[in-house]
Structure formats: C-alpha cells, structure tokens
C-alpha positions in Angstrom: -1.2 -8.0 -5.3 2.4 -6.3 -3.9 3.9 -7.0 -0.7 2.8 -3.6 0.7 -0.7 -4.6 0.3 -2.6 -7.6 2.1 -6.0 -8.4 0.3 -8.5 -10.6 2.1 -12.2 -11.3 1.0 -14.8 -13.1 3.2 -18.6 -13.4 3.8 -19.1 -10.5 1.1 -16.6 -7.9 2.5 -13.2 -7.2 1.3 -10.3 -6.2 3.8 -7.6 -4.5 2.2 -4.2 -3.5 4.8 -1.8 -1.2 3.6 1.3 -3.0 5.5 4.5 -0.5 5.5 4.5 -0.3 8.9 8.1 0.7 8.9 7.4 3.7 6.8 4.3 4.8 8.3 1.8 3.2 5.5 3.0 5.8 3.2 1.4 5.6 -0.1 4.3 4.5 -2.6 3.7 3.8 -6.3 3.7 0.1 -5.6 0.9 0.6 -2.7 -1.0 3.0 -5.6 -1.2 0.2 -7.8 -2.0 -2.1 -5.9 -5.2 -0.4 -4.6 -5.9 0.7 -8.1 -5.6 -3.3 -9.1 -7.3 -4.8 -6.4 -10.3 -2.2 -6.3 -10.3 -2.8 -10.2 -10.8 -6.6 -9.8 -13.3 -6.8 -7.0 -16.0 -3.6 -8.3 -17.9 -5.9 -10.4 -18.2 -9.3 -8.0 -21.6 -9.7 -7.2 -21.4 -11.2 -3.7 -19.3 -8.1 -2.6 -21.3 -5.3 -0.3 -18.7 -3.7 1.6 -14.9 -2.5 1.5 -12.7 -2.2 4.8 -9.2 0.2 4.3 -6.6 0.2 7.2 -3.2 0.1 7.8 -1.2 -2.1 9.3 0.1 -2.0 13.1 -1.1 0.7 15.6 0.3 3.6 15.3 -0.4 5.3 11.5 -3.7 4.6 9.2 -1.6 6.3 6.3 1.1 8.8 7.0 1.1 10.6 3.2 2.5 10.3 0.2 6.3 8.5 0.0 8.6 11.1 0.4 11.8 9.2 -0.7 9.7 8.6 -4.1 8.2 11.8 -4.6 11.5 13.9 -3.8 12.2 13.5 -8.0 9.0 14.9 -8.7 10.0 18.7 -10.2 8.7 19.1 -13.7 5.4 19.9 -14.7 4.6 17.3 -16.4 5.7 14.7 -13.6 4.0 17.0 -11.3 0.4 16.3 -13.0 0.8 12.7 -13.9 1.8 12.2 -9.8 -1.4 13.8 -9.0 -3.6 12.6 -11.9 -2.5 8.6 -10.6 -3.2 9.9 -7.0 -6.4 11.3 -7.8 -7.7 8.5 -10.0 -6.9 5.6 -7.1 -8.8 8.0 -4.6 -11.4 8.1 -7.3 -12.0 4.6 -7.7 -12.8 4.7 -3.8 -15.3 7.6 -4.4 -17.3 6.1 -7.2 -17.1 2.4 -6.4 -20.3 0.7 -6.4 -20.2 -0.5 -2.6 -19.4 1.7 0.3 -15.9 1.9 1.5 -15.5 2.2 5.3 -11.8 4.0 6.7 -10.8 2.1 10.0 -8.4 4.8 11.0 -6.3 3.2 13.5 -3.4 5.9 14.2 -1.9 9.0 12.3 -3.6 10.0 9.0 -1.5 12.8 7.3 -1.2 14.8 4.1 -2.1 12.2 1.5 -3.7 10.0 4.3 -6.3 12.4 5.6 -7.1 12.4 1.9 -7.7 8.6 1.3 -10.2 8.8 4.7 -12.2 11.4 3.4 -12.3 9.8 -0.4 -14.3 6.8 1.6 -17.4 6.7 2.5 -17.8 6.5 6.3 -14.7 7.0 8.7 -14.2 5.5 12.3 -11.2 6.1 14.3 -10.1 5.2 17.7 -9.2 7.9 20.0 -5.8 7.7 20.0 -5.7 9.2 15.9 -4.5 11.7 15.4 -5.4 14.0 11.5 -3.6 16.3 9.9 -4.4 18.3 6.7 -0.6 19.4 7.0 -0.5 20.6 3.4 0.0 23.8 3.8 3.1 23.3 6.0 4.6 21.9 3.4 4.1 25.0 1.1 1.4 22.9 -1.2 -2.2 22.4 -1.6 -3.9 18.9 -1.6 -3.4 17.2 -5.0 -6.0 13.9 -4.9 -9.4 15.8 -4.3 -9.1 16.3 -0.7 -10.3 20.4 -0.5 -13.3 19.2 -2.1 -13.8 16.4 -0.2 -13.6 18.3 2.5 -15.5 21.4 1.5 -18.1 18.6 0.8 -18.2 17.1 4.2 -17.7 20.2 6.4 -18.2 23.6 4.0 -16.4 26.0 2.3 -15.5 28.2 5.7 -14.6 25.3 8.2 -12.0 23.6 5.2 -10.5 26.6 4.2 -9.3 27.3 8.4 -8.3 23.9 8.8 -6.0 23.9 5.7 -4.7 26.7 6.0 -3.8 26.2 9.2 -2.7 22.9 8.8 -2.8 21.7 12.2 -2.7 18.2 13.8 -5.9 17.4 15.1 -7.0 14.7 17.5 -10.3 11.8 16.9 -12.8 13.9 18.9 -12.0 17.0 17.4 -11.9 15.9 14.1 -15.6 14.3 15.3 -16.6 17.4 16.4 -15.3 19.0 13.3 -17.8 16.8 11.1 -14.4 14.9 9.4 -15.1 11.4 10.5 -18.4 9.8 11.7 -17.3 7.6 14.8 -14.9 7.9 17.5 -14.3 4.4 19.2 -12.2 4.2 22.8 -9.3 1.6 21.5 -8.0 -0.3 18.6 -9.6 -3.3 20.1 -13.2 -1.4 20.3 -12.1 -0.1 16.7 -11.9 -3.9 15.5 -15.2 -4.7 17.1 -17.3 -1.8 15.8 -16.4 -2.9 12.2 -16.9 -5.9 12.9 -20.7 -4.9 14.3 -20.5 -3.1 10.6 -19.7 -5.7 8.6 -22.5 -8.2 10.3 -24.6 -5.1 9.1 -23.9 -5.2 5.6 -24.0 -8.6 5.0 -27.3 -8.4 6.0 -28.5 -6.2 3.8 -29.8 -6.5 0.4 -27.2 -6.0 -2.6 -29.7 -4.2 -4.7 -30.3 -1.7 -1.5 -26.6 -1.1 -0.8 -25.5 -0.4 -4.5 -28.1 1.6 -5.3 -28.3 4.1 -2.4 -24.0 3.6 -3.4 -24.7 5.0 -6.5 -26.7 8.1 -5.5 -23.8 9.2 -3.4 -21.1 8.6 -5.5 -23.4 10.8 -8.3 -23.1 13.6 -5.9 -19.5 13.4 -5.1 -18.8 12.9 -8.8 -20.8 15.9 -9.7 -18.9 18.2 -7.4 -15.7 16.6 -8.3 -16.4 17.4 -11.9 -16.7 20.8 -11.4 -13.6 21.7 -9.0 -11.1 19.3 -10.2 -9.0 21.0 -12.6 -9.3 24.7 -10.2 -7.3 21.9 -7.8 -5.0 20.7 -9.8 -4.0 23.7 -11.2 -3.3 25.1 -7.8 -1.6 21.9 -6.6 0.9 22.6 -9.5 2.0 26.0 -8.6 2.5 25.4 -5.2 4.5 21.7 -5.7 6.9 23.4 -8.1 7.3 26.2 -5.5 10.5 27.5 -4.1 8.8 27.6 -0.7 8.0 23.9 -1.0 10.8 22.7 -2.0 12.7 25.0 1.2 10.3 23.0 3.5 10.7 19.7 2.3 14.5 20.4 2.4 14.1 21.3 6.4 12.4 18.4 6.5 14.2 15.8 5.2 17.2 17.1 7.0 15.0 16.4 10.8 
C-alpha cells in the first residue's frame, strides 16, 4: 500500500481513501497502483461484500489524472500504455466480484468523473460538483468513461454533456441519471454509507456476488464491443495540436 492511498477493512467492507489532498486526489501512477494492488489482493476474500472509494478531505472526490506526470506523455506508444493502465484499474472496479460504492465528497473531474461511473452505485453530497471536462481539454475520455456513460444515461444525453464539457452540480447530475443519491452534507454523506454498509453486511454473500456478477457481465459485454473505437479516438485527440495548446493555457493559469 503507498502513501497516497489509505486501506482499511472491517465487518466485511473495505474502505479505500485516495489521500492527495494537496493535489486534488489526482490519480498519479503511484495512486494507479495502488488501487490496482489493493483491489487485486482483496477480490478473492470471502468475508468481503462491499467496497467504499473516496477521497480524502472535503473539497475534491478525484480531480483527474496527474497533470505534472502526464505532461511527458507525447508518443503513441506512451499514449496507449497510459490509457491501457488507466483503463484496466477502472476495470478491475467494473468487474469486481462485490459492488463498489463512490462516496463523492467534492469535485470529480476528467479522470474522476470516470472512476465514479466505473463503480457501481454513486452518492454525493450536494456541495459536488462533475465535470466530464474532456473536451475542454481538446481529448476524449481514455478509461471507458463515454461508454460508461452512454451505458448509464444513453447515447444522446452523453454525447451533449461531453461535448459540452460543462461543470455540473450533485442535483443536476441526479437529475441527469449520472449518480443515484444526492445527500445534504458530507456529514449526512458519512451517515448514508454508513446506513449502506449495515445493509450489506446483512446480506447474504452468495446473493451479493452473484446478482455482482450479472452486472458486471453486462458492463463487460458493452465494454468489449466499444473499447478499442475509444481508444483509438483517445489517441488522436491526446497527440493533438489543439490539446497540447490547451494544456499549455492551462498550466500557465
């Protein structure tokens, strides 16, 4: 287990924080890994029945990828193995054998909108704010999000809100279909999953894993089909001019 990731297990449920606070929970290489490891190590305990993901502090769930790290990322070759290692962590939360619940307790951007939609059930508290801001930066998701989201909302509803890319607060993203519950505060956040928790530990293994493994069938099917179509498209627009312009202008804010 890193630093940038806290890991705790109790009464059947596994907690993991993603704790960069200071950088806005981004996803670095090191937090990658060490979601890939820990998911890795816990899919095949037996007592386990449910997964919590949050990030640490108030204010951002998970604000992206880690700019500073993915700045050297130019070559096409980099370009794919970047979004192959992003992909398959997300994966891992899409096809592991218990759900996985997003407690979305601030901004969740770009790569971070992403990892909430890869799990299976999403509650936020009203001060969160999402933003499928992809297309602002001249690129298209790279980890599975369009068909996550195509999944979740349709084809017609995803394609407006990535193109347009917009910020968009809890109760519209409710409304929007994109996350399931809507809670007042991060202390009513803390005490709904804690109301969903009690409710998986009191439910049979055998029931949760295999009504798990039906929905992770679908999402795998789908997946199967429209991966590559993303990736390929991902590509293109990473190694763009235009991309590359507007991370410029943005590093230099």
């Amino acid at each position: 287990m890193t630093d940038s990731l806290k890991q705790e297990f109790q009464d059947s449920v596994l907690e993991l924080t993603i704790d960069r606070e200071d950088a806005g929970n981004a996803l670095s290489n090191e937090v990658i890994e060490g979601l890939n490891d820990s998911l890795m190590d816990n899919k095949d305990r037996s007592d386990l029945k449910c997964v919590i993901i949050k990030g640490s502090g108030e204010k951002f769930f998970v604000a992206g990828g880690d700019l500073k790290e993915l700045t050297s990322v130019k070559e096409d070759e980099q370009t794919e193995a970047m979004a192959l290692n992003g992909r398959a962590m997300l994966d891992h939360i899409r096809y592991f054998p218990v759900p996985v619940i997003a407690s979305i307790n601030g901004y969740a951007l770009g790569g971070g909108a992403e990892l909430a939609l890869a799990c299976d059930y999403r509650i936020a508290c009203e001060t969160a704010k999402f933003g499928f801001i992809h297309s602002s930066l001249g690129i298209t998701t790279a980890w599975g999000g369009i068909i996550d989201l195509i999944d979740r909302i349709g084809s017609s509803k995803a394609l407006s809100v990535l193109i347009e890319g917009k910020m968009m607060n809890a109760e519209n993203a409710f409304l929007t279909g994109i996350i399931e519950e809507v809670v007042n505060n991060h202390e009513a956040l803390e005490f709904r999953i804690g109301e969903l928790k009690n409710t998986y530990r009191s439910t049979s293994i055998d029931v949760i894993r295999g009504i798990k493994s039906v929905t992770s069938a679908h999402k795998r099917n789908i997946h199967d089909q429209l991966k590559n179509v993303e990736l390929d498209s991902f590509k293109k627009t990473w190694m763009s001019d235009e991309h590359w312009e507007k991370v410029e202008e943005l590093l230099s804010k």
